[in-house]
C-alpha positions as CSV (number, residue, x, y, z in Angstrom):
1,X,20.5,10.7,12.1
2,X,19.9,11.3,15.5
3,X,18.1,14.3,17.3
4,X,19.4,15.9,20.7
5,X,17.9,13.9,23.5
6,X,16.4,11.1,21.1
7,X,18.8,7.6,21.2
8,X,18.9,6.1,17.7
9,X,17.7,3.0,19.6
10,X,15.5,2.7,22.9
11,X,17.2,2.5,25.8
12,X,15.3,0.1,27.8
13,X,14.0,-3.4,25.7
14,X,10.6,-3.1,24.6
15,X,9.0,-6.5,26.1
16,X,5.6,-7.8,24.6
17,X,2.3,-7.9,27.0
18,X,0.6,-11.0,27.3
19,X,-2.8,-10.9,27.1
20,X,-4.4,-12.1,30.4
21,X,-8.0,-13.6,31.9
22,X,-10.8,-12.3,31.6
23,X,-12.9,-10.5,33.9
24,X,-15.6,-12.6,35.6
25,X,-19.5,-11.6,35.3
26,X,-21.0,-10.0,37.1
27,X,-24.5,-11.0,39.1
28,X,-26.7,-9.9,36.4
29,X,-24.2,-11.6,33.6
30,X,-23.0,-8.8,31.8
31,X,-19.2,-8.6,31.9
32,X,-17.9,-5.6,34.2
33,X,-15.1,-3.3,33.6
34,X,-12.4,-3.9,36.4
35,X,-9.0,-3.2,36.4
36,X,-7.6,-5.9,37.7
37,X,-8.8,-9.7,38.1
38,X,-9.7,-11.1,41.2
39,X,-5.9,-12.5,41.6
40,X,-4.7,-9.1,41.1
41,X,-3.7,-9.7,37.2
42,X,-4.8,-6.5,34.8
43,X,-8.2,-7.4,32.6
44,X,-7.4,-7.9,29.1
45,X,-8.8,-4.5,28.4
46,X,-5.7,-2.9,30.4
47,X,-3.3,-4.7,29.0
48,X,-4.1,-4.1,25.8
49,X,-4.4,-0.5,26.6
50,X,-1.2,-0.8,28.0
51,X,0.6,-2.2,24.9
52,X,-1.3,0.2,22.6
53,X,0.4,2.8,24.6
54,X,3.3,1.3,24.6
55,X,3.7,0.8,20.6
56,X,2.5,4.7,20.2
57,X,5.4,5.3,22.3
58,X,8.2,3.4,20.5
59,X,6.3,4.8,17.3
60,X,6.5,8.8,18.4
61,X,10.2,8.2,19.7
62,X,11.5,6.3,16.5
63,X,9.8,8.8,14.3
64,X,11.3,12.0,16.4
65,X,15.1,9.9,15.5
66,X,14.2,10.0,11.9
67,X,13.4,6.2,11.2
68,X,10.7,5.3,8.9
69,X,8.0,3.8,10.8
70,X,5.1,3.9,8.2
71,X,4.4,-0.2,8.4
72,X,4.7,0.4,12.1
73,X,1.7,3.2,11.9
74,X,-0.2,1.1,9.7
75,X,0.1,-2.2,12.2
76,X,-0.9,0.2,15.5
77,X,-4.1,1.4,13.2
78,X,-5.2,-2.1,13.0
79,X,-4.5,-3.2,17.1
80,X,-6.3,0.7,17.6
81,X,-9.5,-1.1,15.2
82,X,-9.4,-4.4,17.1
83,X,-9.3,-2.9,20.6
84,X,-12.0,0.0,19.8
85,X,-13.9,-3.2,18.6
86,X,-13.3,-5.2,21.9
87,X,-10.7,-8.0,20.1
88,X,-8.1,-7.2,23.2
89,X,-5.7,-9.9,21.9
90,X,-6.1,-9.2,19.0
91,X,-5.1,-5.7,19.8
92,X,-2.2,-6.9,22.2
93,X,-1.2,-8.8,18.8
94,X,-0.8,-6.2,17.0
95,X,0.9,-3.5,19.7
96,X,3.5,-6.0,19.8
97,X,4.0,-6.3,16.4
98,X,4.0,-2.5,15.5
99,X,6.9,-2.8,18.2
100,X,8.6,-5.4,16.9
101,X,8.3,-3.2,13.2
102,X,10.0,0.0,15.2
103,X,12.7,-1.9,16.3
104,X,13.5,-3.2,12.8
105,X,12.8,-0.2,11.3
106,X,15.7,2.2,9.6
107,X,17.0,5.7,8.9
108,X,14.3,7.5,6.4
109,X,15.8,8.0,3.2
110,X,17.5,11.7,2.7
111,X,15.3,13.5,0.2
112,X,17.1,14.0,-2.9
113,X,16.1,17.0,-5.4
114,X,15.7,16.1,-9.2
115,X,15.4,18.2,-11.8
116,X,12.1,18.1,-13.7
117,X,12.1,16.5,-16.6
118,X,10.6,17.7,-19.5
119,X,8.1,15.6,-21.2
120,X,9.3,13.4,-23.8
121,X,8.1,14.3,-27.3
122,X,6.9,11.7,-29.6
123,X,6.2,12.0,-33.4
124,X,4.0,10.0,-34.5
125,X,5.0,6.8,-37.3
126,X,4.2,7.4,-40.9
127,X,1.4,4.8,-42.2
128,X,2.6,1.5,-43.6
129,X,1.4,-0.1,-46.9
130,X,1.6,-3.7,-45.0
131,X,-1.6,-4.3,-43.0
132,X,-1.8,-5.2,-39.5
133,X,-1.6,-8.7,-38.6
134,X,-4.4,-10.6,-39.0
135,X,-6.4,-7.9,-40.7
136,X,-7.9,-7.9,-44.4
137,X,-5.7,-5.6,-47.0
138,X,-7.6,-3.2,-48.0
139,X,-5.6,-1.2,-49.6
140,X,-4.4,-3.9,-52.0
141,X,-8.5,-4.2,-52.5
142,X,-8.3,-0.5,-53.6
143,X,-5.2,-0.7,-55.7
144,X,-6.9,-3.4,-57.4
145,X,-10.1,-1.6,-58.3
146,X,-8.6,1.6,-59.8
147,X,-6.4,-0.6,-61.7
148,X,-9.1,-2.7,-62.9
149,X,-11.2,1.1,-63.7
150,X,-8.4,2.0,-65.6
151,X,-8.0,-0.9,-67.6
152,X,-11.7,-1.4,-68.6
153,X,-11.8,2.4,-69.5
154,X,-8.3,1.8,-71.7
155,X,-10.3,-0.9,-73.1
156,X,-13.7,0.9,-73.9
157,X,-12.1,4.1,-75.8
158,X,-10.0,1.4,-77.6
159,X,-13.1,-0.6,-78.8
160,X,-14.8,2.7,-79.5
161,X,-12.6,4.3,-82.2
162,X,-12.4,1.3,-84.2
């Protein structure tokens, strides 16, 4: 399904960043935040900037042509974690992988409508004279007693009247 003005497939081929030199240090040792190296190259910082913006880009424009790009969302949460958390390849890593995802993923399913379904009713089993495996038969026990109650009180008014 495609929407007006959205291809069903990006037009130009999204192409991974590679993750670049660091920055040197600076006179007092801590790192400093440039741009680019000093042989021109983008810090890793930008680069993986620039492929965390590229992956929310593939992500927004599959999502606006209807594909299903929840994995992809998931995998650009986790390169937005490493980058906020200074892992810049680890964050390049990731960009290109929620790209990759978008590229593979497809057409969201049409919703279907279902009926409700009523809730089963269940009625419940009568109880059973066998006992449950493994447990002592007590109702044989209690058969047993009354039928030995009985007997010994046939027996007592028999002895008596004699």
């Amino acid at each position: 399904m495609n929407f007006v003005g959205c291809p069903s497939t990006p037009t130009t081929p999204i192409t991974p960043v590679v993750p670049t030199t660091p920055s040197s240090p600076s006179a007092n040792g801590t790192n400093v935040t440039e741009t680019t190296t000093t042989g021109g190259e983008p810090t890793p910082m930008v680069t993986a900037e620039q492929a965390l913006n590229e992956a929310r880009a593939a992500v927004r424009t599959a999502s606006a042509s209807g594909k299903d790009v929840a994995l992809a969302v998931g995998v650009l949460a986790d390169a937005t974690s490493a980058f906020d958390s200074g892992d810049y390849a680890t964050a390049i890593s990731k960009a290109n992988e929620a790209k990759r995802l978008v590229l593979a993923a497809t057409s969201k399913p049409a919703p279907t409508t279902t009926k409700p379904v009523a809730p089963a009713v269940t009625t419940p089993k009568p109880a059973t004279t066998t006992p449950a495996s493994g447990g002592f038969p007590w109702l044989l026990l209690i058969l047993g007693l009354v039928v030995i109650v009985i007997v010994g009180a046939g027996a007592y008014f028999l002895m008596k009247k004699k």
